[in-house]
C-alpha positions in Angstrom: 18.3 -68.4 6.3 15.5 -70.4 5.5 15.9 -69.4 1.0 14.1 -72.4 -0.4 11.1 -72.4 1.8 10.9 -68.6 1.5 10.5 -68.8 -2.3 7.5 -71.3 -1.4 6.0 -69.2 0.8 6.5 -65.9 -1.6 5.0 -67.8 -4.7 1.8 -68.9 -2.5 1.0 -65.2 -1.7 1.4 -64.4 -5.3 -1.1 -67.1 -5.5 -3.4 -65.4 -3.2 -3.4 -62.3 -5.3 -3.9 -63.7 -8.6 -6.6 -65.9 -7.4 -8.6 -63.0 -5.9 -8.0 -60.4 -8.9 -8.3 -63.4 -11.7 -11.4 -65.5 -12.6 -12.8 -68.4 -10.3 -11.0 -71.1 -13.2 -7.9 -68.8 -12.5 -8.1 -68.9 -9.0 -8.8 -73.1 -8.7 -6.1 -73.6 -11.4 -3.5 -71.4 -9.0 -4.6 -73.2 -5.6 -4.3 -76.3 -8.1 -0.4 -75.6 -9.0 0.1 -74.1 -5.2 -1.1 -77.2 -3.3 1.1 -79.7 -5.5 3.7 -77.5 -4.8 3.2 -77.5 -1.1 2.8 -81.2 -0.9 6.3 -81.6 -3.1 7.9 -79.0 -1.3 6.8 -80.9 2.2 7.4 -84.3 1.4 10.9 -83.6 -0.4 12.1 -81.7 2.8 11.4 -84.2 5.3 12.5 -87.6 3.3 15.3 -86.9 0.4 16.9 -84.1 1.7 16.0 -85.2 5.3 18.0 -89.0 4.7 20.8 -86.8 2.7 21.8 -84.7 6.0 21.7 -88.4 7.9 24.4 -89.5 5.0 26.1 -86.5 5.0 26.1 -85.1 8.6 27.0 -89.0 10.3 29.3 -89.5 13.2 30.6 -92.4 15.1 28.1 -93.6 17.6 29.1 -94.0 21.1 27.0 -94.9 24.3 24.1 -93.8 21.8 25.3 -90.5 20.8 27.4 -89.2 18.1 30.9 -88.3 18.5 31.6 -84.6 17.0 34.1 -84.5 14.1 34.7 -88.5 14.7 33.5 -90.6 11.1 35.8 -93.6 11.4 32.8 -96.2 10.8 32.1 -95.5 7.3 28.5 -96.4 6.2 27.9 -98.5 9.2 24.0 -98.6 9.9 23.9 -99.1 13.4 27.5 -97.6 14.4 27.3 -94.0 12.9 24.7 -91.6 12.6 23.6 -88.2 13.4 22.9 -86.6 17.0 20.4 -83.7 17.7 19.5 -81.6 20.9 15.9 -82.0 22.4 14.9 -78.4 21.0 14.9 -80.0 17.8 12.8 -83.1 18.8 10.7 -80.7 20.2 10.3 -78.8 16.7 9.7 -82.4 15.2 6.8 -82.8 17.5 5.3 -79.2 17.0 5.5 -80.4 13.1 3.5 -83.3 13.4 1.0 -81.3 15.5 1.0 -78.5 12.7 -1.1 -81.2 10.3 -4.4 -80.4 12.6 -6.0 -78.2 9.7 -5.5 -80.1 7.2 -7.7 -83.4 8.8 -10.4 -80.8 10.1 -10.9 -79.3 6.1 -11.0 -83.4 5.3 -14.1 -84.0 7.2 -16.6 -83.9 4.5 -14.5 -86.2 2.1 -14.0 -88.2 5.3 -17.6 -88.4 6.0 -18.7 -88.7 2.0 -20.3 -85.3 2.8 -21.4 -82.6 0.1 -23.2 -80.6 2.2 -20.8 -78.3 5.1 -17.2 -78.2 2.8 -17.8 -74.4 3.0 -17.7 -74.2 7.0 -15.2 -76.7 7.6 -12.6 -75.1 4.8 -13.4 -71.5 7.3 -12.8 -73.9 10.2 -10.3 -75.4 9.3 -8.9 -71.5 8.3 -9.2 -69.9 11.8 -7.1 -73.4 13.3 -4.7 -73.2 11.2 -4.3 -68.7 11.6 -4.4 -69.8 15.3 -1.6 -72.0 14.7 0.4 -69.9 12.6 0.3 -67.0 15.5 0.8 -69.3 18.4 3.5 -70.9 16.7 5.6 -67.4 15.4 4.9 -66.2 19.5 6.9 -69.3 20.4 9.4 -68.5 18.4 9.8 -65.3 20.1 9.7 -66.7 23.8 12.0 -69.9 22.8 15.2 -68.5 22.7 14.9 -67.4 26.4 12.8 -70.9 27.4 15.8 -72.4 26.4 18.7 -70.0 27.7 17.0 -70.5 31.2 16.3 -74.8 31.1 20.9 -74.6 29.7 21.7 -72.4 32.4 19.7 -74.8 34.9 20.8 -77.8 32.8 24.5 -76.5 33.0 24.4 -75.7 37.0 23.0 -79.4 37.8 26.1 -80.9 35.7 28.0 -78.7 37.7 27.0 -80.1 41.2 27.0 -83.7 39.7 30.5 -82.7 38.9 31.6 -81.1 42.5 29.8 -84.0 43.7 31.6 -86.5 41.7 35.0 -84.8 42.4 34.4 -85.1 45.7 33.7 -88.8 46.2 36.6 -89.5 44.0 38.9 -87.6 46.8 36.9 -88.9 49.8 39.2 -91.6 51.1 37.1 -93.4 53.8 34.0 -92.6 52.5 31.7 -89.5 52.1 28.3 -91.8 54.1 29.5 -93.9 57.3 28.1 -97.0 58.4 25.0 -95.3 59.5 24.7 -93.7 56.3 25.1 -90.0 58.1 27.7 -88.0 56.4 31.1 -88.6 57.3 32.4 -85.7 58.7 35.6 -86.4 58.9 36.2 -87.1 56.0 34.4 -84.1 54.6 36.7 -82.0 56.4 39.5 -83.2 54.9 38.0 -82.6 51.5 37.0 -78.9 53.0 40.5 -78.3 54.1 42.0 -79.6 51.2 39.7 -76.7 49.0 40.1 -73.6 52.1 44.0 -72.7 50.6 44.4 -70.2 53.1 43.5 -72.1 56.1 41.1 -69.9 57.8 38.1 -72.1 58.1 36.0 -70.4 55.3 36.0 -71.1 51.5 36.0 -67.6 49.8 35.0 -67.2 45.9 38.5 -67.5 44.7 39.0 -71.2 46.9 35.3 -71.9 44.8 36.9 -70.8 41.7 39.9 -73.3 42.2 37.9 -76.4 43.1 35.1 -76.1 40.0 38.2 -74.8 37.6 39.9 -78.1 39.1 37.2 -81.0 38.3 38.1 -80.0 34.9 34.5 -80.7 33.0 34.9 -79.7 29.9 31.7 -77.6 29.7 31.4 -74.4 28.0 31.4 -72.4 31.7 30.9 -68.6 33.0 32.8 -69.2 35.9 32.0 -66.1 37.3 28.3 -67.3 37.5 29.1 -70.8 38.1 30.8 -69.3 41.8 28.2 -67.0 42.3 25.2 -70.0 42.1 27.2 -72.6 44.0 27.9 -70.0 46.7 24.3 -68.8 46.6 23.2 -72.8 47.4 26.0 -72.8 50.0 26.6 -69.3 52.2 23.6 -69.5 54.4 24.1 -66.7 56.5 24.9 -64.3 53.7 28.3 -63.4 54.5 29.7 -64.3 50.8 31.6 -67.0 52.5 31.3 -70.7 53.1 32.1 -72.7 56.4 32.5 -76.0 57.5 28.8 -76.3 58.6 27.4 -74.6 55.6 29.2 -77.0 53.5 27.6 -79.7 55.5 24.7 -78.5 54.9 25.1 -78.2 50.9 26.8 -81.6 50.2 23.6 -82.9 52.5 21.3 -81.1 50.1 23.0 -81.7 46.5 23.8 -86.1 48.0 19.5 -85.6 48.8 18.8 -84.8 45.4 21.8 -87.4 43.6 20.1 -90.4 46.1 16.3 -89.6 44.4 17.9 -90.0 40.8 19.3 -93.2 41.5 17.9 -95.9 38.7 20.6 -99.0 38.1 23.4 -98.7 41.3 22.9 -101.9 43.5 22.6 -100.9 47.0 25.1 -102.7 49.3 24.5 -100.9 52.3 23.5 -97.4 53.6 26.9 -96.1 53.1 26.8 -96.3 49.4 26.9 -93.4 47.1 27.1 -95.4 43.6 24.0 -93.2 43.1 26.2 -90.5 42.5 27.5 -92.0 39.2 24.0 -91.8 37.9 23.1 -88.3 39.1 26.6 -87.2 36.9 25.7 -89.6 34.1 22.2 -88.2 34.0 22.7 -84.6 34.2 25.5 -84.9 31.5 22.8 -86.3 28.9 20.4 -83.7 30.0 23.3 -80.8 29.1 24.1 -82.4 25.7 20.4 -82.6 25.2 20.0 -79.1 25.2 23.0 -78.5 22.9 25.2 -76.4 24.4 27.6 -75.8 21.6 30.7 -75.2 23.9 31.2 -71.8 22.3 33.2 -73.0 19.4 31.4 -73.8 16.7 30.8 -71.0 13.6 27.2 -71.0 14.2 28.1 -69.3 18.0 30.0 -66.9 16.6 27.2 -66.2 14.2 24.9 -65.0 17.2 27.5 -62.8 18.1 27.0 -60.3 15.1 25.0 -57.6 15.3 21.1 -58.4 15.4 20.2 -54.7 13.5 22.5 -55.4 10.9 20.7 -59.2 10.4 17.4 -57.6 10.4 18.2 -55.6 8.0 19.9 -58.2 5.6 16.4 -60.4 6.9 14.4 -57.9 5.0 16.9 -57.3 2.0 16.5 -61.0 0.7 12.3 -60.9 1.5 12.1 -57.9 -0.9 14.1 -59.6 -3.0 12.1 -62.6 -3.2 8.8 -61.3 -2.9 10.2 -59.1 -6.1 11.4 -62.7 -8.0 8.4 -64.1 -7.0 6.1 -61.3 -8.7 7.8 -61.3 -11.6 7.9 -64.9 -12.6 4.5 -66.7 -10.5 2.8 -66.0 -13.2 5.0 -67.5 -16.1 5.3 -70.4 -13.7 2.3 -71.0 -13.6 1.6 -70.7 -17.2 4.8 -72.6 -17.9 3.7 -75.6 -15.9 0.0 -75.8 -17.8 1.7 -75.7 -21.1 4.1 -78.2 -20.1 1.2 -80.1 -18.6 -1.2 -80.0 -22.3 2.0 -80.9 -24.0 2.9 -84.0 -22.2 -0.5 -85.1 -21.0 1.2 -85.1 -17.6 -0.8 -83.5 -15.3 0.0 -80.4 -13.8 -0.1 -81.3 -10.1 3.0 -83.9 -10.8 5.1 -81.3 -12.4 4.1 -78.9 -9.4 4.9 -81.7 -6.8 8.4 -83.1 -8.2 9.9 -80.5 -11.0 8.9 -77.1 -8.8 10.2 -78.6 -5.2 13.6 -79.2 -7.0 13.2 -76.2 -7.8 12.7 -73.9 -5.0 13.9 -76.3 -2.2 17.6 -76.5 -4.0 18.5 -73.4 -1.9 17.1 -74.9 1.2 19.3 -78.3 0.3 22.3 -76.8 0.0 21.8 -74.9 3.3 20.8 -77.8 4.6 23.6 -80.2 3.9 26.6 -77.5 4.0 25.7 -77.5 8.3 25.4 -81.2 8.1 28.4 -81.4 6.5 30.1 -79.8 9.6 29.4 -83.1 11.6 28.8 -81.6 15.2 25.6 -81.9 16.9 25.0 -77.8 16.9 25.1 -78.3 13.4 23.1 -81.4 12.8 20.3 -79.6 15.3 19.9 -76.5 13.6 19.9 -78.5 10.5 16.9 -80.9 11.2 15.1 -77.8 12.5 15.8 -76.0 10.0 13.9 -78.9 8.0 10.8 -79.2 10.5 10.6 -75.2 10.7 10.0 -75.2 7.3 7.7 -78.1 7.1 5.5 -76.2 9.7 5.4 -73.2 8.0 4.1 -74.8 4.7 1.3 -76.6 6.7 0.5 -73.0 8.3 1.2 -70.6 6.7 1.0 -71.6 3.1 -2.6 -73.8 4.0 -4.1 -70.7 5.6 -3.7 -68.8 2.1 -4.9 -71.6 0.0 -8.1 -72.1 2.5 -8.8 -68.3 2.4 -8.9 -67.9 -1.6 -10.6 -71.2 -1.3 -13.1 -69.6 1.2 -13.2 -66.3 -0.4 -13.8 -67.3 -3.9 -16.1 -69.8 -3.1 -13.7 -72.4 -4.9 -13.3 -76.8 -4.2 -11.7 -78.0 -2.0 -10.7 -81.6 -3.2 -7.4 -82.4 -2.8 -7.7 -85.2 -0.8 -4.5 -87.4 -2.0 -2.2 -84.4 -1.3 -3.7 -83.8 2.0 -3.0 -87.8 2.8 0.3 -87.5 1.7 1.3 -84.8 3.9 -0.2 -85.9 7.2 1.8 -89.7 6.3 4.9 -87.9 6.2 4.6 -85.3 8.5 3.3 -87.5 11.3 5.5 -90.0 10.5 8.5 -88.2 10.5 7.3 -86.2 13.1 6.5 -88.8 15.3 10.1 -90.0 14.5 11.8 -87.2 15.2 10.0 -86.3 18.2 10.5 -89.9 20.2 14.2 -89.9 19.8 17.3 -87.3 19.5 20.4 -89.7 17.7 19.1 -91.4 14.3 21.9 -94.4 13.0 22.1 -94.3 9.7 19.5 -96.6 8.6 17.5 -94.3 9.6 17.6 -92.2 6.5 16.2 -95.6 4.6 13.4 -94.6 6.3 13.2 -90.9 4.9 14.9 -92.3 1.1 11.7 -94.6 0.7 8.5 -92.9 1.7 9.8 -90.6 -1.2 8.6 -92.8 -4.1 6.0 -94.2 -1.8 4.4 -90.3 -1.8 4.8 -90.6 -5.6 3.4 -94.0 -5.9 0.1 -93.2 -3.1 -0.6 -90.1 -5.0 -1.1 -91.8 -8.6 -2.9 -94.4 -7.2 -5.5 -92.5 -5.3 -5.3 -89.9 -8.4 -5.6 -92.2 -11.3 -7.3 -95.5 -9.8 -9.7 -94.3 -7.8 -10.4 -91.2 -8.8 -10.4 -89.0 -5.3 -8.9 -85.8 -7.2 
């Protein structure tokens, strides 16, 4: 449950509503408040809480990846870290394409235009709406885009594995000199797997050998026999004979040779290329983040989808009803803290609110990181980028509609700079790799105060706000 940026995105409708009932100095003093509070709320996401899950959430590394449960290193910067799966590189990415808006509504300051600020904030409006509804249809379709690439993912490892298995128990050799396929051989290995002896492998001989090569992969193994029969039983009878298993090691050894990247070739009979195929499909399975059906998040799926609907909806009311009741004094509060200090208002709106309404989030946050699995780590740094996204959607295409309809300024260019550094930076980031060492949070830790420092600068030196 995504709590802290919900309260975000509650108060910025409230926004919406005050700004349109209120007066226009009402309404620019309330998309004043709400963009520092988006920008605060955005940056402290994706650098102090982001570098805290790092800390928190770290693993030993191993071969480049993150060893579940396994933190023996301590604060080693190169030799622990955190591991994700590629869904959530993929949600860094989507993040970091998300900022679009925001440098379309920039033009005019961009161009040191006056004239056009109207039809570029309406622009600028309808991209980032468009965004905001092809980004919540994804959502929709992702769960089954990415049951269908694990299944397809999982079924690969699984004839890497058969394959592997076999060339392990292949005395002489599954290739000859020639580099044909050694039949012999092979019908050893086919004998040794037909139990009863009656020249066909049925389901239940199937069943032995993949239950044998003992993966260690989360497997249905049930539809594991019925796929590798499928590729096998040519002739439809449900059963497997020597030929058709001639036929299918030919066609899986096909497909192993084409992945082949660092196995030396010492002659045609080789089938060192079948070590990469394994190797390969392995990553691609743990990249997708099949969980192994053990971890409390899996067991979380398993609970009834009405009932979390419903609970969904309980905590929005709930929100939405905090948020009506104290926007306002918020608001109100931050001004008369900002006239009594002389600090301005969009620095108490962009540190003091974020800690605020993102505390929620970084508790969430660090609790699943704190579970040090990559299941965990995923969900959280998705978790993170999901609500990152949402701010630059959602929460822009509110402020540029009361900014449109109210005929308000748009000038808020050192917030707008500070989000597209982080977000593209951390996006970027995120996107281009799926294990982060634990320097990697130094990263995160200092474009914090750098945000701070940029802001001030641009604010209070130059004068762009």
């Amino acid at each position: 449950m995504y709590l802290g940026p919900s309260l975000v995105h509650i108060f910025v409708f409230h926004v919406i509503v005050s700004g349109l009932s209120g007066s226009p100095e009402t309404a620019q003093d309330q998309v004043s408040v709400g963009m520092g509070l988006l920008a605060g709320s955005t940056v402290m996401l994706l650098t102090v809480i982001w570098g805290s899950c790092i800390i928190i959430g770290k693993c030993d590394l191993q071969d480049s990846f993150a060893i579940d449960n396994q933190d023996t290193k301590g604060f080693n910067l190169v030799g622990s870290g955190v591991s994700t799966d590629i869904w959530t590189s993929y949600s860094a990415m989507t993040m970091a394409v998300s900022v679009l808006p925001f440098i379309v509504v920039q033009f005019p300051q961009i161009l040191h235009s006056a004239s056009g600020r109207q039809l570029t904030v309406l622009i600028g409006l309808i991209i980032s709406i468009s965004l905001l509804i092809a980004y919540c249809i994804y959502q929709v379709y992702q769960p089954n885009i990415q049951k269908r690439r694990l299944a397809f993912a999982k079924h690969k490892h699984v004839r890497s594995g058969i394959l592997r298995y076999l060339k392990t128990n292949a005395f002489g050799g599954l290739l000859d000199d020639q580099g044909q396929l050694n039949r012999e051989v092979l019908y050893k290995l086919f004998n040794s797997v037909d139990v009863n002896g009656d020249g066909r492998l049925s389901q239940v001989e199937l069943r032995s050998l993949v239950v044998g090569m003992q993966l260690n992969i989360n497997l249905n193994e049930d539809d594991t026999v019925y796929k590798v029969m499928k590729e096998f039983d040519t002739s439809g009878d449900d059963e497997v004979d020597f030929e058709e298993f001639i036929t299918g090691i030919r066609n899986w050894l096909e497909e192993a040779r084409l992945t082949k990247t660092h196995s030396p070739i010492a002659g045609p009979d080789t089938t060192n290329y079948i070590h990469d195929y394994y190797e390969e499909t392995k990553r691609e399975h743990y990249l997708l983040g099949d969980e192994g059906g053990e971890d409390e998040e899996h067991e979380e799926g398993d609970r009834d989808p009405h009932q979390t609907t419903i609970k969904a909806v309980l905590f929005l009311l709930l929100g939405t009803l905090v948020a009506a009741i104290f926007a306002d004094p918020l608001v109100d509060a931050v001004d008369g803290f900002s006239t009594a200090t002389s600090i301005p208002s969009f620095f108490i709106s962009f540190i003091v609110l974020p800690l605020v309404t993102n505390s929620s989030e970084s508790v969430s946050a660090i609790i699943f990181a704190s579970r040090k699995k990559q299941r965990s780590a995923s969900l959280t740094f998705s978790e993170l980028y999901g609500a990152a996204t949402m701010n630059n959607l959602l929460c822009l295409s509110v402020f540029l509609a009361l900014v449109y309809a109210r005929g308000l300024t748009w000038d808020f260019t050192s917030e707008v700079l500070v989000i597209l550094i982080v977000c593209i930076v951390m996006g970027v980031f995120g996107s281009l790799r799926t294990t982060f060492p634990l320097w990697t949070s130094l990263i995160a830790f200092v474009l914090y105060p750098l945000s701070l420092v940029l802001v001030y600068i641009l604010d209070y030196v130059f004068g762009w706000s």
